[in-house]
C-alpha positions in Angstrom: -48.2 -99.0 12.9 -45.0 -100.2 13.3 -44.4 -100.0 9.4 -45.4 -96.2 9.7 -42.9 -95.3 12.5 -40.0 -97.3 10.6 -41.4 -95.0 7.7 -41.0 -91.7 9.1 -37.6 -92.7 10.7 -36.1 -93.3 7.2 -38.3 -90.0 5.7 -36.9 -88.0 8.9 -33.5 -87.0 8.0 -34.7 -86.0 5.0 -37.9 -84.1 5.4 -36.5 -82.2 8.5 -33.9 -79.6 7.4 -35.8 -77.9 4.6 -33.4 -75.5 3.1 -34.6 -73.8 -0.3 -31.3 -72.6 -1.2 -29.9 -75.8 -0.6 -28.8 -78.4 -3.7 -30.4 -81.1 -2.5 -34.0 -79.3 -2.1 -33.2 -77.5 -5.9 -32.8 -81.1 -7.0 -35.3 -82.7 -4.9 -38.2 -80.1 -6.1 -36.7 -80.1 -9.8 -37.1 -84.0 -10.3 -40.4 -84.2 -8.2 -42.0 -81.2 -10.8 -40.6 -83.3 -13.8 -42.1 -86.6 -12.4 -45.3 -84.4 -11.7 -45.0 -83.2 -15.7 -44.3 -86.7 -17.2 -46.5 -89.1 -15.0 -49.5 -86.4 -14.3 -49.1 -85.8 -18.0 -49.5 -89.8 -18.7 -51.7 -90.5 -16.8 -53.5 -87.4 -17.6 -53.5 -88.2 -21.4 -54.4 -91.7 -21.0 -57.5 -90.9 -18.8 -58.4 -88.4 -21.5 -58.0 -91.2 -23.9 -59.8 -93.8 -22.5 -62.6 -91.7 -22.0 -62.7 -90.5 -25.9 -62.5 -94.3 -26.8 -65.2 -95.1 -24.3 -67.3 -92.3 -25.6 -67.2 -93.0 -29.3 -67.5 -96.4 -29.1 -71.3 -95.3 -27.7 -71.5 -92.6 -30.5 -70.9 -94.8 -32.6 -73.6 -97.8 -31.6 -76.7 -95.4 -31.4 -75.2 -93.7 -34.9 -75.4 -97.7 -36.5 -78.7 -98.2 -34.4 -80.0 -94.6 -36.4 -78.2 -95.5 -40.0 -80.7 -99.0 -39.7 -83.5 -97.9 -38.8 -85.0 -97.1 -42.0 -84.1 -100.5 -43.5 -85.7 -102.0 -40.6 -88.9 -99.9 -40.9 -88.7 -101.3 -44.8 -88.8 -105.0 -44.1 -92.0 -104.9 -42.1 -93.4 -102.5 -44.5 -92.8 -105.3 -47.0 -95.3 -107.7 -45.3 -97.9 -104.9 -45.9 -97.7 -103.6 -42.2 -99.2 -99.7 -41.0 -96.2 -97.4 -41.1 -97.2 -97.0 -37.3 -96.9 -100.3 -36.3 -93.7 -101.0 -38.4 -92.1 -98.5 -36.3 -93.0 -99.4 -33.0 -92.1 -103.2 -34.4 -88.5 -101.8 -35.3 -88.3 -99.7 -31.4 -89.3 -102.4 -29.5 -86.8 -104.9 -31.3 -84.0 -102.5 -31.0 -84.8 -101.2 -27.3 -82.8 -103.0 -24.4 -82.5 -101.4 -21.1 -80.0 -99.4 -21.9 -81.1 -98.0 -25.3 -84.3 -96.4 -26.2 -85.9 -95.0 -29.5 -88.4 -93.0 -30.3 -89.5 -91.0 -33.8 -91.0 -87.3 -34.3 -93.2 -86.0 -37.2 -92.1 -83.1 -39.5 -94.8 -81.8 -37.5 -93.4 -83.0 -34.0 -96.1 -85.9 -33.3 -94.8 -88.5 -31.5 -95.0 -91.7 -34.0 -93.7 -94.4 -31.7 -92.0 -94.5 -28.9 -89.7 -96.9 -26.5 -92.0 -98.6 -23.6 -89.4 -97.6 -21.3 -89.6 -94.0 -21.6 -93.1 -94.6 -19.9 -91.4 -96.6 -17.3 -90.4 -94.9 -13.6 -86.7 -94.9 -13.7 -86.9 -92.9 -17.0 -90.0 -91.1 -16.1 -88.2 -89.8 -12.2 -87.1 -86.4 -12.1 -89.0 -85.8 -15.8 -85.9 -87.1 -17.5 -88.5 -88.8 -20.3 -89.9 -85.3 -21.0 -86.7 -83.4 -21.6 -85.7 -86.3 -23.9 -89.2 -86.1 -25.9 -88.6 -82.6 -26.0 -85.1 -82.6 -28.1 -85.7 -81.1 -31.6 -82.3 -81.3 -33.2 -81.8 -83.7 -36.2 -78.4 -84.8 -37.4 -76.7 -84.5 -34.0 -74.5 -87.1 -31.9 -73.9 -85.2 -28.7 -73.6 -86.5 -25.0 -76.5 -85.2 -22.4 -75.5 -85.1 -18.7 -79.2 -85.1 -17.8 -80.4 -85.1 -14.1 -77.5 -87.7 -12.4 -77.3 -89.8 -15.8 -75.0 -89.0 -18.8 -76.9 -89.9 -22.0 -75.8 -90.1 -25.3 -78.3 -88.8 -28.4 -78.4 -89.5 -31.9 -81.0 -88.0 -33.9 -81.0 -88.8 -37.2 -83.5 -88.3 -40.2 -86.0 -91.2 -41.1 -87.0 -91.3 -45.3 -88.6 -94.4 -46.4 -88.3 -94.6 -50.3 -88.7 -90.6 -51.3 -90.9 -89.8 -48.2 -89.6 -88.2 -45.2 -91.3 -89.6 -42.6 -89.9 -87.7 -39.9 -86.9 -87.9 -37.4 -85.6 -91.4 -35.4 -84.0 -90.3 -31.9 -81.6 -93.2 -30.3 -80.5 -92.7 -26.6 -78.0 -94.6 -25.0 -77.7 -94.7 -21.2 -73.7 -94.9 -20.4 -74.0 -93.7 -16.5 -72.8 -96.7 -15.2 -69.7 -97.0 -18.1 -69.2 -93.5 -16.9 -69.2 -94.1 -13.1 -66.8 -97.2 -13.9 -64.8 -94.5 -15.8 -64.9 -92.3 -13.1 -63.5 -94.7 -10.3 -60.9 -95.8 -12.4 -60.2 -92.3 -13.0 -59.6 -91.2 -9.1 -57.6 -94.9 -9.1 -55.7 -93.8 -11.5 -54.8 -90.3 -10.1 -54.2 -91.9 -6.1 -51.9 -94.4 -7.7 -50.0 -91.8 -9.7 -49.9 -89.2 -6.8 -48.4 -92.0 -5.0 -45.8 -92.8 -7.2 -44.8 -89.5 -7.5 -44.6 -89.3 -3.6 -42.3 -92.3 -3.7 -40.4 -91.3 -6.6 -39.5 -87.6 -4.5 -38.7 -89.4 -1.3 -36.1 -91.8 -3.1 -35.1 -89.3 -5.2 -34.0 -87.0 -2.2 -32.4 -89.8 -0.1 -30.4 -90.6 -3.0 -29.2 -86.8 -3.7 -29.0 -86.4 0.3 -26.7 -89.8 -0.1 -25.2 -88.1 -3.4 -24.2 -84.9 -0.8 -22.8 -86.6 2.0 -19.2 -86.6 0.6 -19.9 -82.7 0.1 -21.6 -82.1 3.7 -18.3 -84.2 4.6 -16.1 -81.4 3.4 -17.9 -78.8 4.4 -18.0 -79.8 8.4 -14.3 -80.8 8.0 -13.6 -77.1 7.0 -15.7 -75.9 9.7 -13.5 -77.6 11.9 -10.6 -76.8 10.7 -7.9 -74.8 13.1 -4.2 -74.1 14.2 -4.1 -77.5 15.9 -5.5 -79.9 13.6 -4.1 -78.1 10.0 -1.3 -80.7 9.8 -3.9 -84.0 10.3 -7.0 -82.7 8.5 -7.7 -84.5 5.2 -10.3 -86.0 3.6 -10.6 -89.8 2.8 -13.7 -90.1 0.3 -13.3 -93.8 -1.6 -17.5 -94.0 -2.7 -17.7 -90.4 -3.6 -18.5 -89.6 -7.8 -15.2 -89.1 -9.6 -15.7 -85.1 -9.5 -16.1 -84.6 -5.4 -12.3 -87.5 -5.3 -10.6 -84.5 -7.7 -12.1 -81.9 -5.3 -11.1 -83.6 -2.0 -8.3 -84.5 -3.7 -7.5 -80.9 -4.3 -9.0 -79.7 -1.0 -5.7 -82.2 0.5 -3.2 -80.7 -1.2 -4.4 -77.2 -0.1 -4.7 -78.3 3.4 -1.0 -79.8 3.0 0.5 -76.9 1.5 -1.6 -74.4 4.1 -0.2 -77.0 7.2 3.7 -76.3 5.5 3.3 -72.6 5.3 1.7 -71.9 8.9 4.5 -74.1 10.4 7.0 -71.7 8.7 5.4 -69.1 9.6 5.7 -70.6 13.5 9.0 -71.4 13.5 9.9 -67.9 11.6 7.8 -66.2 14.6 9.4 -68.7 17.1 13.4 -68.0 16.1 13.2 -64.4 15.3 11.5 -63.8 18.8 14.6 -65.8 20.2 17.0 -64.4 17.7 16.1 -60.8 18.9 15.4 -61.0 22.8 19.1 -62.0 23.6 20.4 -58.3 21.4 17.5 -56.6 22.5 18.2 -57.8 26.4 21.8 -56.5 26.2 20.7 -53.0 24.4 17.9 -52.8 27.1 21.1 -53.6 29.7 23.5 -51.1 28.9 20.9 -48.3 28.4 20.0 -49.2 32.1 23.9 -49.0 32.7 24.2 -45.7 31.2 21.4 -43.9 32.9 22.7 -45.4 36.5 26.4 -44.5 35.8 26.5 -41.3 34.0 25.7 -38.2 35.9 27.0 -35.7 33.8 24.3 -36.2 31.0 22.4 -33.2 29.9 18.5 -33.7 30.3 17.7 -34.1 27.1 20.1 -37.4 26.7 18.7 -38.7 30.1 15.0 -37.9 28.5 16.4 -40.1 25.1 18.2 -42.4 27.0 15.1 -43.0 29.6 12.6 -43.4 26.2 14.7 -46.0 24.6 15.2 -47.6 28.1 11.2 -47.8 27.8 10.8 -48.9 24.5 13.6 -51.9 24.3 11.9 -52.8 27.5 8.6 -52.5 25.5 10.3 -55.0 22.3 11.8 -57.2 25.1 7.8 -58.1 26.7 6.6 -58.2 22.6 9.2 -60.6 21.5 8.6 -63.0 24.9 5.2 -62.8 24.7 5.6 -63.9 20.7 7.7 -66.9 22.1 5.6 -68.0 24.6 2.6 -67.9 21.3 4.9 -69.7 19.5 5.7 -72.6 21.7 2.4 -73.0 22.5 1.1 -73.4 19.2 3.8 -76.0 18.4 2.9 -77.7 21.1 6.8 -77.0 22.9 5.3 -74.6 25.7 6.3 -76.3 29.1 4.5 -76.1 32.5 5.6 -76.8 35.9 2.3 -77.9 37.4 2.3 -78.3 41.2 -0.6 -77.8 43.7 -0.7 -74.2 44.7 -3.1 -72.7 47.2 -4.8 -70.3 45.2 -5.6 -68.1 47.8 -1.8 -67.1 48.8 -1.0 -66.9 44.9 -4.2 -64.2 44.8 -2.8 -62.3 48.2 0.7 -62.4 46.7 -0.1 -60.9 43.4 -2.1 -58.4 45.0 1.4 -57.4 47.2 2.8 -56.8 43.8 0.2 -54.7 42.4 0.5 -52.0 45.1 2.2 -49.9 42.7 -1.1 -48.4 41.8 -1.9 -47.2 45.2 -4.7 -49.0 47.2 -7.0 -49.4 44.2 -6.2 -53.4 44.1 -8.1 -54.9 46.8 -9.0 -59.2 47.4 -11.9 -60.4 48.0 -11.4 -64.3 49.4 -14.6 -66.1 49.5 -13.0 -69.9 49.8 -9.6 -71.2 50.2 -9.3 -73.6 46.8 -6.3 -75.8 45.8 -5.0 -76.6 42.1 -2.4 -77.7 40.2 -1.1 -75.1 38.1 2.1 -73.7 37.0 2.7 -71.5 39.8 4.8 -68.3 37.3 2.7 -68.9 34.3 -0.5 -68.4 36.4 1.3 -65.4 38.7 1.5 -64.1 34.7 -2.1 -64.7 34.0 -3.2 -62.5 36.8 -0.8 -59.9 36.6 -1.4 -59.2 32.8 -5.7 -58.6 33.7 -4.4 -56.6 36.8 -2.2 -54.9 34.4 -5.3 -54.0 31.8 -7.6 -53.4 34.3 -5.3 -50.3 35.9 -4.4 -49.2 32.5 -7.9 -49.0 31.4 -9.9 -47.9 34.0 -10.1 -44.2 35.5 -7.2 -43.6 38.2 -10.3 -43.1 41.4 -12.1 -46.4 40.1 -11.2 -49.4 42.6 -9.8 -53.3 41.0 -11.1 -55.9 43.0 -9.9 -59.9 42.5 -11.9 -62.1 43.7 -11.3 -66.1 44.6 -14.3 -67.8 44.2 -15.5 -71.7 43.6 -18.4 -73.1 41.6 -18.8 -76.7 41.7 -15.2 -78.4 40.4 -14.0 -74.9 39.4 -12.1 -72.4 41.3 -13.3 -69.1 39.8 -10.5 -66.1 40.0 -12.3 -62.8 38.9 -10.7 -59.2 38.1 -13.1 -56.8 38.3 -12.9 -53.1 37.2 -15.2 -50.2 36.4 -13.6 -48.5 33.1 -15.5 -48.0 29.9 -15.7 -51.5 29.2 -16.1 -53.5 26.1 -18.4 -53.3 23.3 -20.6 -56.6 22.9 -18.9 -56.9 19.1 -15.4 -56.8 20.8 -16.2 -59.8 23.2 -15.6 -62.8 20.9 -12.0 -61.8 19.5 -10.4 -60.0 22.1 -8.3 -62.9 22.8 -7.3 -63.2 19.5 -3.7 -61.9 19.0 -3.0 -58.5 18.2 -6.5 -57.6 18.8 -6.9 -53.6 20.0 -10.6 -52.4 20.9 -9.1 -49.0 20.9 -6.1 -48.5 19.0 -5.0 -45.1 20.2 -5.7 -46.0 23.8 -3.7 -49.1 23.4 -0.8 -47.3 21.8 -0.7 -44.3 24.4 -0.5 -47.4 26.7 1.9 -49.8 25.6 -0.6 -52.3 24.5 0.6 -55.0 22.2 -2.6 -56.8 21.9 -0.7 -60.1 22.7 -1.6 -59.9 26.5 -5.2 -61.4 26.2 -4.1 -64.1 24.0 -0.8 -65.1 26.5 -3.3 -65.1 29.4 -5.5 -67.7 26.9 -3.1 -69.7 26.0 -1.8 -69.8 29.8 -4.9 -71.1 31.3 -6.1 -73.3 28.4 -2.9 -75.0 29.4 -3.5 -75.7 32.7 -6.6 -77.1 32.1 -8.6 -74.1 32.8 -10.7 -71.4 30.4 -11.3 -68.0 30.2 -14.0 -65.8 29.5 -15.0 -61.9 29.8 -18.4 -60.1 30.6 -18.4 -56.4 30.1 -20.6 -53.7 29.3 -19.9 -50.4 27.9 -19.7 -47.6 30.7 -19.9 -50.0 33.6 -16.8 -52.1 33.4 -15.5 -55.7 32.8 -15.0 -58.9 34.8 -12.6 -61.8 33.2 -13.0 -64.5 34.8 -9.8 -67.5 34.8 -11.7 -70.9 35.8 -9.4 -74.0 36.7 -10.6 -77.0 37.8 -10.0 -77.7 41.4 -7.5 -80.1 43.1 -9.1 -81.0 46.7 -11.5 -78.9 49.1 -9.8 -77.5 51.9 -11.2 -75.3 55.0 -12.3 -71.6 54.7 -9.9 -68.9 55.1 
């Protein structure tokens, strides 16, 4: 038993995932059908042969046994013996328990006969009477008569230039047969269970063979942003051709970790390069609209747009720097324990702008350490979205919340909300789910991923559930510093 179970432990890994577009089962299936072809067709072959060899070295006694019976007759005819009695001298010498004898007339009288023909195990299930019947001369053939196999010779019988009629010789191979048999179903058992063994070895070695491969292929599952520059693979027992492909795969992992750092720090110094340009532009167009009062509107109106949109380019290019540090690792966080609850109420304050729509909802006074601006950012970019995309009568509620070790901040709004497709990559950066609504807006598709990267950083996640038509609730869950009393 415990041989069995150690068995299917081994067998486990590689009988359980059954994938028929998978190498491994391809292989697995194309070896075990050649193994079927070559050992089936062996031992297929060499049952087939051992039976002809088994059945024409029978043939061939009751065909010598037929060939001497006439000389046989002849010698007791010498002695001046009755024909009669010379045959039935010749069957009874001749007849074992096995083989029996027995000669026919031309005019199909029985001359002389075998005693055991008259005996019960020949005479049960009249198997004596079907043989006595037979009428064909010159045959060899084999008789499955009854339960028994029987092999027949009838031959003709001429003494001198007389025909005296026709000698029948029956040999009794059932039990040769039976052996033949059992052997035969030994044979099979032994080969089916070759072929068993040689398939299960066959597919540990190719699952074996496909472990550097499987290697690979989780590695570039698992490859992202963060672990580009340290992701290679170090394969020393793979076959020569998977080393030159995970050698290659390297070199593209190197040269893909070189480009997206370029790419990081060209992001990272043009957002620099431009906010401190754009700042001053954004400045003096503030100047100008505060100092001059003898522009025409239309310059005010131009003035005022610009105004708007270097303010616009300003948030863009900070928001790009804050994604840039953060992916370099450089983004820095003052981390101090906050009350949450007076952060929430003071946000709120802030988002007055937009009427009484805001409102708090306070269900337990939490404390955690957080960056006390970056989070103030967090909540003011879904306060932000949730005004912007949500009809102006519809009320935004925040909500401070705990579960468990998390403290749970929830914006809640009722605007058309977001389709199930749209869930999984909002945060993404640059992601719109509606483009022209985002544009009559002054969406950039960077706040999402700022708010992401924000709380990831404090330790915290972030996650949305919305449904189209009924609104959307993000959810900012960071893990709490000590229980204090309610509010």
């Amino acid at each position: 038993m415990k041989f069995i179970r150690s068995f299917l432990r081994t067998i486990g890994p590689v009988i359980k995932p059954i994938d028929p577009f998978s190498i491994q089962f391809r292989l697995t299936v194309g070896i075990g059908l050649a193994s079927v072809l070559g050992i089936g067709g062996i031992a297929g072959w060499t049952s087939w042969r051992m039976q002809q060899i088994l059945l024409e070295g029978h043939k061939q006694n009751t065909v010598n046994v037929a060939d001497r019976f006439d000389q046989d007759v002849e010698l007791y005819l010498m002695d001046q013996m009755p024909l009669e009695e010379a045959l039935q001298r010749v069957i009874d010498h001749r007849t074992t328990a096995n083989l029996i004898l027995w000669v026919k007339s031309p005019e199909n009288r029985l001359l002389a006969q075998s005693d055991t023909l008259s005996m019960g195990s020949w005479q049960n299930q009249g198997v004596a009477d079907q043989l006595l019947s037979l009428e064909q001369s010159d045959l060899v053939a084999i008789y499955p008569i009854q339960d028994r196999y029987l092999v027949v010779c009838a031959n003709s019988l001429e003494i001198g230039d007389q025909v005296i009629g026709e000698v029948f010789v029956v040999e009794d191979i059932t039990p040769d047969q039976q052996s033949f048999w059992a052997m035969n179903r030994s044979l099979t058992a032994a080969s089916s269970l070759l072929i068993l063994l040689i398939v299960i070895v066959i597919a540990m070695y190719v699952r074996r063979s496909l472990q550097p491969i499987c290697r690979m292929n989780h590695l570039a599952a698992n490859i992202s942003a963060d672990n580009l520059g340290e992701a290679r693979l170090q394969l020393d027992q793979a076959p020569s051709e998977v080393k030159e492909l995970a050698q290659t795969c390297n070199m593209m992992l190197s040269r893909l970790s070189k480009a997206w750092e370029h790419q990081r720090r060209f992001v990272s110094d043009v957002s620099h390069e431009l906010r401190t340009p754009m700042t001053l532009v954004h400045g003096y167009l503030q100047s100008t609209l505060r100092r001059s009062d003898n522009l025409s509107d239309p310059q005010r109106e131009g003035l005022e747009i610009a105004a708007s949109e270097s303010e616009r380019i300003i948030r863009l290019l900070q928001d790009l720097l804050d994604l840039a540090r953060a992916d370099s690792g450089n983004l820095w966080l003052q981390k101090e324990p906050i009350m949450l609850k007076d952060l929430v109420l003071e946000v709120m304050d802030m988002a007055q702008y937009s009427g009484d729509r805001v409102m708090a909802q306070i269900d337990h006074a939490v404390e955690a350490q957080v960056d006390r601006n970056r989070l103030k950012q967090v909540l003011i970019n879904l306060l932000d979205n949730a005004i912007k995309y949500s009809e102006p009568d519809q009320p935004i509620t925040a909500r401070l919340a705990r579960e468990g070790e998390w403290a749970m901040i929830q914006v809640c709004d009722r605007g058309r909300g977001i389709p199930l497709s749209d869930q999984n990559v909002i945060f993404e950066p640059f992601y719109r789910v509606d483009e022209d609504r985002s544009r009559a807006t002054g969406g950039t598709g960077l706040g999402l991923s700022i708010v992401k990267t924000l709380v990831e950083g404090m330790g915290g996640r972030v996650k949305v559930q919305s449904k189209l038509g009924e609104g959307s609730v993000f959810t900012v869950m960071l893990p709490v510093l000590q229980t204090t009393g309610a509010p």
